[in-house]
C-alpha positions, 0 to 999 in steps of 0.5 A, a space after each residue: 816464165 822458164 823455159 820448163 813452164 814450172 817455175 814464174 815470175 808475177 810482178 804485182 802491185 797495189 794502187 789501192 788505199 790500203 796495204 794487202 797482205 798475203 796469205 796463200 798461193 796455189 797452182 793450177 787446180 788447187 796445189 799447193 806449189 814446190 817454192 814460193 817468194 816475193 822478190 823485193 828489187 828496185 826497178 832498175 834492177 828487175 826480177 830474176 827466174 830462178 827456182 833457187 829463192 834462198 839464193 840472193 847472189 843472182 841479182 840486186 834483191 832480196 826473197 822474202 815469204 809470202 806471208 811476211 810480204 806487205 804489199 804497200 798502198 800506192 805500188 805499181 807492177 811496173 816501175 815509172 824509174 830505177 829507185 822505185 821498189 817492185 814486187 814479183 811473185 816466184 812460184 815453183 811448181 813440179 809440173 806446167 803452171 797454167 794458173 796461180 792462185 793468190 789469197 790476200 787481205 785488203 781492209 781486213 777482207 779475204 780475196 782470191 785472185 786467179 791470174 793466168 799464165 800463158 
Protein backbone atom coordinates (compact mmCIF):
# COMPACT_ATOMS: atom_id res chain seq x y z
CA UNK A 1 0.00 0.00 0.00
CA UNK A 2 1.56 3.85 -0.37
CA UNK A 3 2.19 5.83 1.95
CA UNK A 4 -1.22 8.17 0.96
CA UNK A 5 -3.52 4.52 1.61
CA UNK A 6 -4.97 5.52 -2.23
CA UNK A 7 -3.07 3.44 -4.16
CA UNK A 8 -2.36 -0.88 -3.46
CA UNK A 9 -1.07 -3.56 -4.50
CA UNK A 10 -2.82 -7.44 -4.26
CA UNK A 11 -0.99 -10.39 -5.23
CA UNK A 12 -3.32 -13.04 -6.31
CA UNK A 13 -3.56 -16.44 -7.38
CA UNK A 14 -5.23 -19.26 -8.57
CA UNK A 15 -5.05 -22.90 -7.18
CA UNK A 16 -8.09 -23.73 -9.06
CA UNK A 17 -8.74 -26.43 -12.03
CA UNK A 18 -9.89 -23.50 -14.15
CA UNK A 19 -8.61 -20.19 -15.37
CA UNK A 20 -10.64 -16.99 -13.96
CA UNK A 21 -11.15 -14.42 -15.70
CA UNK A 22 -11.97 -10.96 -14.34
CA UNK A 23 -14.67 -8.56 -15.03
CA UNK A 24 -14.76 -5.63 -12.37
CA UNK A 25 -13.23 -3.94 -9.65
CA UNK A 26 -14.64 -1.39 -7.07
CA UNK A 27 -13.36 0.29 -3.90
CA UNK A 28 -14.79 0.70 -0.53
CA UNK A 29 -18.50 0.91 -0.79
CA UNK A 30 -19.10 0.29 -4.52
CA UNK A 31 -16.72 2.72 -6.43
CA UNK A 32 -15.53 2.56 -9.16
CA UNK A 33 -11.78 3.35 -8.77
CA UNK A 34 -9.32 6.14 -10.34
CA UNK A 35 -6.83 3.16 -12.18
CA UNK A 36 -6.58 -0.36 -12.36
CA UNK A 37 -4.20 -3.12 -13.79
CA UNK A 38 -2.58 -6.40 -13.54
CA UNK A 39 1.20 -6.55 -12.88
CA UNK A 40 2.35 -9.63 -14.62
CA UNK A 41 6.32 -10.11 -13.28
CA UNK A 42 8.15 -12.94 -12.25
CA UNK A 43 8.69 -13.63 -8.86
CA UNK A 44 12.22 -12.81 -8.50
CA UNK A 45 11.22 -9.38 -9.62
CA UNK A 46 8.26 -8.59 -7.62
CA UNK A 47 5.60 -5.91 -7.94
CA UNK A 48 5.85 -2.27 -7.59
CA UNK A 49 3.74 0.67 -6.04
CA UNK A 50 2.86 3.16 -8.34
CA UNK A 51 -0.11 5.05 -9.63
CA UNK A 52 1.31 5.54 -12.90
CA UNK A 53 0.24 1.53 -14.86
CA UNK A 54 1.10 2.84 -18.35
CA UNK A 55 4.73 3.40 -16.89
CA UNK A 56 6.56 0.10 -17.25
CA UNK A 57 10.16 1.75 -17.00
CA UNK A 58 9.91 1.23 -13.09
CA UNK A 59 10.40 -2.44 -12.70
CA UNK A 60 10.69 -6.28 -14.86
CA UNK A 61 7.00 -6.40 -15.87
CA UNK A 62 4.40 -5.37 -17.62
CA UNK A 63 0.55 -3.83 -16.79
CA UNK A 64 -2.02 -5.17 -18.37
CA UNK A 65 -6.27 -4.38 -18.16
CA UNK A 66 -8.42 -6.02 -16.05
CA UNK A 67 -10.46 -7.85 -18.35
CA UNK A 68 -7.77 -8.77 -20.68
CA UNK A 69 -6.25 -10.63 -17.53
CA UNK A 70 -6.43 -14.90 -17.23
CA UNK A 71 -5.51 -15.74 -14.25
CA UNK A 72 -4.19 -19.24 -14.89
CA UNK A 73 -4.99 -22.66 -13.32
CA UNK A 74 -2.23 -23.90 -10.87
CA UNK A 75 -0.92 -20.06 -9.98
CA UNK A 76 0.01 -18.91 -6.53
CA UNK A 77 0.20 -15.46 -4.81
CA UNK A 78 3.40 -15.92 -3.71
CA UNK A 79 6.35 -17.29 -5.90
CA UNK A 80 8.09 -20.77 -4.72
CA UNK A 81 11.32 -19.34 -7.18
CA UNK A 82 12.34 -16.31 -9.42
CA UNK A 83 10.97 -17.57 -13.07
CA UNK A 84 7.64 -18.27 -11.64
CA UNK A 85 5.15 -15.55 -13.18
CA UNK A 86 3.15 -13.70 -10.32
CA UNK A 87 -0.09 -11.40 -10.57
CA UNK A 88 -0.61 -8.21 -8.42
CA UNK A 89 -3.63 -6.37 -8.37
CA UNK A 90 -3.06 -2.32 -8.92
CA UNK A 91 -5.88 -0.38 -7.51
CA UNK A 92 -5.64 3.53 -7.50
CA UNK A 93 -8.30 5.40 -5.75
CA UNK A 94 -8.75 9.33 -4.73
CA UNK A 95 -9.63 8.68 -1.38
CA UNK A 96 -8.32 5.91 1.43
CA UNK A 97 -8.88 2.13 0.23
CA UNK A 98 -10.09 0.08 2.92
CA UNK A 99 -11.57 -2.63 0.74
CA UNK A 100 -11.45 -3.79 -3.05
CA UNK A 101 -14.06 -5.66 -4.86
CA UNK A 102 -13.25 -7.99 -7.38
CA UNK A 103 -15.82 -9.90 -9.69
CA UNK A 104 -14.46 -12.77 -11.55
CA UNK A 105 -15.67 -15.89 -13.87
CA UNK A 106 -14.83 -19.43 -12.76
CA UNK A 107 -16.35 -22.52 -14.69
CA UNK A 108 -18.38 -20.06 -16.37
CA UNK A 109 -19.98 -18.42 -12.89
CA UNK A 110 -20.08 -15.19 -11.75
CA UNK A 111 -18.06 -14.47 -7.88
CA UNK A 112 -17.59 -11.41 -5.81
CA UNK A 113 -14.56 -11.44 -3.81
CA UNK A 114 -14.35 -8.73 -1.03
CA UNK A 115 -10.50 -8.58 0.16
CA UNK A 116 -9.82 -6.14 3.08
CA UNK A 117 -7.08 -3.80 3.30
CA UNK A 118 -5.40 -2.95 6.13
Amino acid sequence: MSESDETVVISLGNKGMQDIYFTDVHVNSDEPPKETAFQVVEGGSGFVISDNFQDEDEFEGHFQPIKRTVLRAGTDSVPYDDEDIIYGLSVSSGERIEKVKVTYEYFGLRFLKEISVE
